[in-house]
C-alpha positions in Angstrom: 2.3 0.9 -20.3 2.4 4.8 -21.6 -0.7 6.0 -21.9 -2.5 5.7 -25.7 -3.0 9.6 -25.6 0.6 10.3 -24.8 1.8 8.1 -27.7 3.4 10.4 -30.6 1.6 10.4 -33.7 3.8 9.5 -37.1 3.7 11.8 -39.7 1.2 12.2 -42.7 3.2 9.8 -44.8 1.6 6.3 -44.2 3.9 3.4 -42.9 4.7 1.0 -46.1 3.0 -2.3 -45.1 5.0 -5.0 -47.4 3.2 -7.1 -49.7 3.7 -10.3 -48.0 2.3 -12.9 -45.1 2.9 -14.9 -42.5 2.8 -18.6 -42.0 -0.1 -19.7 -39.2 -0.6 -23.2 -38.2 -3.2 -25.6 -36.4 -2.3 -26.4 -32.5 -4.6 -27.7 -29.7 -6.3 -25.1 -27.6 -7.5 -24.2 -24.0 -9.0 -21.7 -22.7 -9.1 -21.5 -18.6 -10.5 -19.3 -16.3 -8.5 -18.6 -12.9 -10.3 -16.8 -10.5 -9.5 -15.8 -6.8 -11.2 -13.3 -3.7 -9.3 -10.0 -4.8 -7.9 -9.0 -8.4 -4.5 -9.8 -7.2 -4.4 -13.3 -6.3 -6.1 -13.9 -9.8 -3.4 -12.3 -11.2 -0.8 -13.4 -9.7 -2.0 -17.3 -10.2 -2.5 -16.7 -13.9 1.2 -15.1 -13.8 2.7 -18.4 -12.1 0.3 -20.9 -14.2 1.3 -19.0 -17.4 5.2 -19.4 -16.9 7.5 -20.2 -19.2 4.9 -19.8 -22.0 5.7 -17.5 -24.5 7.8 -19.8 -27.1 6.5 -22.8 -29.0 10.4 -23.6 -29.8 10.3 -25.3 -26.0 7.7 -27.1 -23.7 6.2 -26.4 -21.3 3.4 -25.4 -24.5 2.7 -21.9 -24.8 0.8 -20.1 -22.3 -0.6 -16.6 -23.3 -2.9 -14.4 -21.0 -6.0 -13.2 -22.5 -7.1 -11.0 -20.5 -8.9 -10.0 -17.5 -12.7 -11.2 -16.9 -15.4 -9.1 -15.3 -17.1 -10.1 -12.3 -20.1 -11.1 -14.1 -18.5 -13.3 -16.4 -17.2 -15.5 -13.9 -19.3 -18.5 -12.4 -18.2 -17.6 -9.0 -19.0 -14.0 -9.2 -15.1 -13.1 -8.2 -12.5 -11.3 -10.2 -10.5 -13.6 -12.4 -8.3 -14.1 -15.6 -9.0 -16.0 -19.0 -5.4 -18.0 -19.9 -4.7 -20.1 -23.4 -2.2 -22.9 -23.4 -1.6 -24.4 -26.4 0.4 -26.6 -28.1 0.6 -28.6 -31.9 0.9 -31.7 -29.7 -2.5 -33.2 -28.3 -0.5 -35.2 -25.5 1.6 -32.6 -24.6 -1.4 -30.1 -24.2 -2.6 -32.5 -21.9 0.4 -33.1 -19.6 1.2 -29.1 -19.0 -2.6 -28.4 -19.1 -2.9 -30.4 -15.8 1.0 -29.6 -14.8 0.0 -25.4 -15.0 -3.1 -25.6 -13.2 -2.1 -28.5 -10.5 1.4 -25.9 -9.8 0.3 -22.4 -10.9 -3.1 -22.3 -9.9 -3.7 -25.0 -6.7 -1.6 -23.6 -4.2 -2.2 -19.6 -4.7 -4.7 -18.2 -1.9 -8.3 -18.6 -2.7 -8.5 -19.5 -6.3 -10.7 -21.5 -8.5 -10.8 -22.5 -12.1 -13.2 -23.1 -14.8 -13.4 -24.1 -18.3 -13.8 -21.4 -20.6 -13.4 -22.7 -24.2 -16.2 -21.9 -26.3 -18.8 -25.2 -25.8 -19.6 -25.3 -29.7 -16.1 -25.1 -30.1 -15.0 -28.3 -28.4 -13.5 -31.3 -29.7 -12.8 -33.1 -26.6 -12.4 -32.9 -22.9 -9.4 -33.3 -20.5 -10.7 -35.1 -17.5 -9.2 -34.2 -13.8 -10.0 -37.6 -12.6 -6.5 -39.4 -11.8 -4.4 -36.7 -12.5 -1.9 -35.0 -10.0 -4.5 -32.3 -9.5 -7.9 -34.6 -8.1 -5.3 -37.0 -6.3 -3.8 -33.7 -3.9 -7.3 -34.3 -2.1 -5.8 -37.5 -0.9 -9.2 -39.4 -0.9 -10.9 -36.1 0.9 -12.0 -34.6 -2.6 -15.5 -34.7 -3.5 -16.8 -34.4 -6.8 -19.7 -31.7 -6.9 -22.6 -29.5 -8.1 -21.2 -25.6 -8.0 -21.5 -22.7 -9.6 -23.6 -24.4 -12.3 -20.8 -26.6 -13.1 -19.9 -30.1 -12.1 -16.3 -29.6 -10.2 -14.5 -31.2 -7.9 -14.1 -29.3 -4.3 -9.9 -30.4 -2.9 -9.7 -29.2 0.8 -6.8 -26.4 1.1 -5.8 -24.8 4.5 -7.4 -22.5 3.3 -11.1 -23.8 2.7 -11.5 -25.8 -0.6 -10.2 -25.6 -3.8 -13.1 -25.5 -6.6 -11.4 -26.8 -10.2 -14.1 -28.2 -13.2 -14.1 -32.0 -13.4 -13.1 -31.4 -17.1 -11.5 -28.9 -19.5 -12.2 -28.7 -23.5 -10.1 -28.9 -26.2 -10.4 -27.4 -29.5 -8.2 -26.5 -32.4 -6.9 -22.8 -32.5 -4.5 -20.5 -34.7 -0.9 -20.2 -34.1 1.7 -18.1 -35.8 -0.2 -14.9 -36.8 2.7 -12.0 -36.8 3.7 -8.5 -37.7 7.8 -6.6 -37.5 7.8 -3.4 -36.2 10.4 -1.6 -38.2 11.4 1.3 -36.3 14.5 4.1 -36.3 14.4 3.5 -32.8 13.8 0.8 -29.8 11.8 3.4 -28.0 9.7 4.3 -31.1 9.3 0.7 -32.1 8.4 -0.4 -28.4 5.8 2.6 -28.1 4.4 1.2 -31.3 4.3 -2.4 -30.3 2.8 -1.7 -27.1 0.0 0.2 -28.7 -0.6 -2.5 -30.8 -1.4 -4.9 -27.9 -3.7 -2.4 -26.6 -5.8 -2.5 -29.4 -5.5 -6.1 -29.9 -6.6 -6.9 -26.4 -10.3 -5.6 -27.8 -10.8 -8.5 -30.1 -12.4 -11.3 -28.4 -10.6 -15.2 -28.1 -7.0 -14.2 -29.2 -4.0 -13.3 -27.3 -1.3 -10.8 -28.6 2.2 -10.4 -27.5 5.8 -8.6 -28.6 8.8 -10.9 -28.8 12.5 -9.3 -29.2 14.3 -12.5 -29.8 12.2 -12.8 -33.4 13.1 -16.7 -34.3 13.6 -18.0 -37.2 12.9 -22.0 -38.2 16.2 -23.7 -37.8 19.8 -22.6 -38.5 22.5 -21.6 -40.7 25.4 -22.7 -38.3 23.7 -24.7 -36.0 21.9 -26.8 -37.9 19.6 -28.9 -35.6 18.6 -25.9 -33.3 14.7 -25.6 -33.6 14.8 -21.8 -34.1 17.8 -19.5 -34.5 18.0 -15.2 -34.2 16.3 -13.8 -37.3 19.2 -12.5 -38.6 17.7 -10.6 -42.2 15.5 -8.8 -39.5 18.1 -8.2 -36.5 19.4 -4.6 -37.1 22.5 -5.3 -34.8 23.7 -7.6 -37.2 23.1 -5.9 -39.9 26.3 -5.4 -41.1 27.3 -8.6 -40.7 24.5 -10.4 -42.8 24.3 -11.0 -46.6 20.8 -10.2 -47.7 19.9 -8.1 -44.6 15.9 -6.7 -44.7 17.1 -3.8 -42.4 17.4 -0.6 -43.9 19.7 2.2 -42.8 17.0 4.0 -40.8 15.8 1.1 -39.1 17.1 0.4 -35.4 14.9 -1.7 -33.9 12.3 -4.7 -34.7 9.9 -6.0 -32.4 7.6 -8.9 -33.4 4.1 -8.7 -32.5 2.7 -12.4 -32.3 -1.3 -13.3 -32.3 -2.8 -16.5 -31.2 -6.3 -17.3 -31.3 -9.3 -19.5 -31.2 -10.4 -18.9 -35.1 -8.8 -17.8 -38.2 -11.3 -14.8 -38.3 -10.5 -13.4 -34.9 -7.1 -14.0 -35.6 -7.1 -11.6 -38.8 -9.0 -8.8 -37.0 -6.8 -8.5 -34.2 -3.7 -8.3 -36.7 -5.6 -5.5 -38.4 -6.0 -3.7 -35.4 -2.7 -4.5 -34.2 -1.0 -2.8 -37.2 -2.9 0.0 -37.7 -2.3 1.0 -34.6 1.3 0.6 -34.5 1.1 2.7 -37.9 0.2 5.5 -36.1 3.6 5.8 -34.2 6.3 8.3 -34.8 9.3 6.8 -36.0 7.8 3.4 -37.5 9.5 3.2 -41.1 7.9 -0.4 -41.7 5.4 -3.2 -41.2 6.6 -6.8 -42.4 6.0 -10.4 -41.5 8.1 -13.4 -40.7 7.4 -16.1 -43.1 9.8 -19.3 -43.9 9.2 -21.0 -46.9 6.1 -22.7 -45.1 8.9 -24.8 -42.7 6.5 -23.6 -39.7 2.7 -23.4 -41.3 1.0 -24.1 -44.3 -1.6 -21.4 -43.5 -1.2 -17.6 -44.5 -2.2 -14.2 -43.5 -1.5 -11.6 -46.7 -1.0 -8.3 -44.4 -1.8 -6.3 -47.6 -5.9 -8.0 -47.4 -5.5 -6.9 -44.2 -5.3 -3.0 -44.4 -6.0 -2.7 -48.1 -4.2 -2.1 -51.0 -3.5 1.9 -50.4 -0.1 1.0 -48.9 
């Protein structure tokens, strides 16, 4: 990522935020903590475990990285990574939350993993006991008292695996968005990646930028779960009846936020956009909403950064 210092400044005009929302629903949450003996093997088990998670349009769930967690955080006292998965569907949660940690997590060098969804938080608990992950152990496996937790230890080759004997579930916020309307794709990707920056600061939510910006359903293909956004795709522009891209506008990148709370979700989404704001070459700040086809929730970006806009 460029540095935040090195980012260009927009001019004195502010960047028109539009008077409108986006559409956030409830989905089952959890929050996992993958920790290893050095920063990289954390990472790149979080990486692996995360996979194809960045679209609720197709399993496996979504999987978003949170972000890194300090030694002293962590029950082991090793460097690690907090990871989200979830998913509107409890039973599907449940299958990839075991499938992401038995293959993303199990067979890296040296790792662990621990719940880390907030106790007061929890609704209920996925249990390792039977699952694909507790049955590698092959009988060996012993369920034990460690790092204040109650885990079970799984021989590796490389000394044991140490995973919690149970993982809790709670209910989260999903579709919190912002467009970043931009005369460019370098300005709008400068803008969307200081927007991440800043949203990595706010505890218990996850931020990423999406090119692909989906709409619910289709005009020609009818039963696809989610289509290009065409009013908001600048290299259609020409092409599309009641286009939202103006002349000067390039590029759109869509910054999405997940999060454990409502609350959390809103302040990172404040952050995020004044932030991306503050780049040169940002024309316009917008939201994807669809006629409440994907939540019945909403975030009003103008309570967000006030009426001035």
């Amino acid at each position: 990522m460029v540095e935040e210092g090195s980012h260009p400044v927009a001019k004195e005009d502010p960047v028109v935020v539009d008077d409108t929302f986006c559409e956030v629903f409830t989905a089952y949450f959890a929050r996992v903590l993958i920790t290893a003996a050095t920063s990289r093997w954390a990472m790149e088990s979080t990486l692996e475990a995360k996979g194809l998670g960045r679209s609720a349009t197709l399993p496996p769930s979504e999987a978003f990285i949170e972000r890194e967690a300090r030694t002293t955080e962590t029950p082991d006292g090793r460097p690690g990574w907090l990871l989200q998965i979830a998913d509107r569907k409890r039973n599907e949660l449940e299958y990839w939350l075991v499938a992401r940690i038995r293959k993303g997590v199990l067979p890296f060098p040296t790792t662990a993993v621990f719940d880390a969804f907030p106790k007061e938080n929890v609704e209920y608990s996925v249990k390792i006991e039977d699952t694909p992950i507790q049955l590698f152990g092959d009988g060996f496996e012993e369920a034990v008292e460690a790092f204040g937790r109650r885990v079970y230890r799984i021989p590796r080759m490389d000394g044991f695996f140490y995973v919690e004997e149970k993982f809790g579930i709670g209910k989260g916020v999903s579709g919190g968005n912002f467009l970043i309307m931009a005369d460019s794709q370098g300005s709008a990707l400068l803008a969307g990646e200081m927007a991440l920056d800043a949203i990595k600061e706010i505890p218990f939510v996850t931020g990423r930028m999406a090119s692909s910006g989906s709409k619910v359903g289709g005009h020609t293909y009818t039963e696809a779960v989610a289509t290009t956004n065409d009013v908001y795709c600048p290299a259609i522009s020409d092409k599309v009846k009641h286009s939202e891209v103006g002349r000067d506008v390039n590029c759109v990148y869509e910054i999405i936020v997940n999060g454990l709370d409502l609350e959390h979700v809103k302040s990172a989404m404040r952050v995020g956009i004044e932030k991306a704001r503050c780049a040169r070459g940002v024309k316009r700040i917008t939201a994807g909403n669809y006629g409440g086809k994907l939540g019945s929730g909403r975030i009003d970006l103008r309570d967000l950064v006030g009426k001035q806009s």
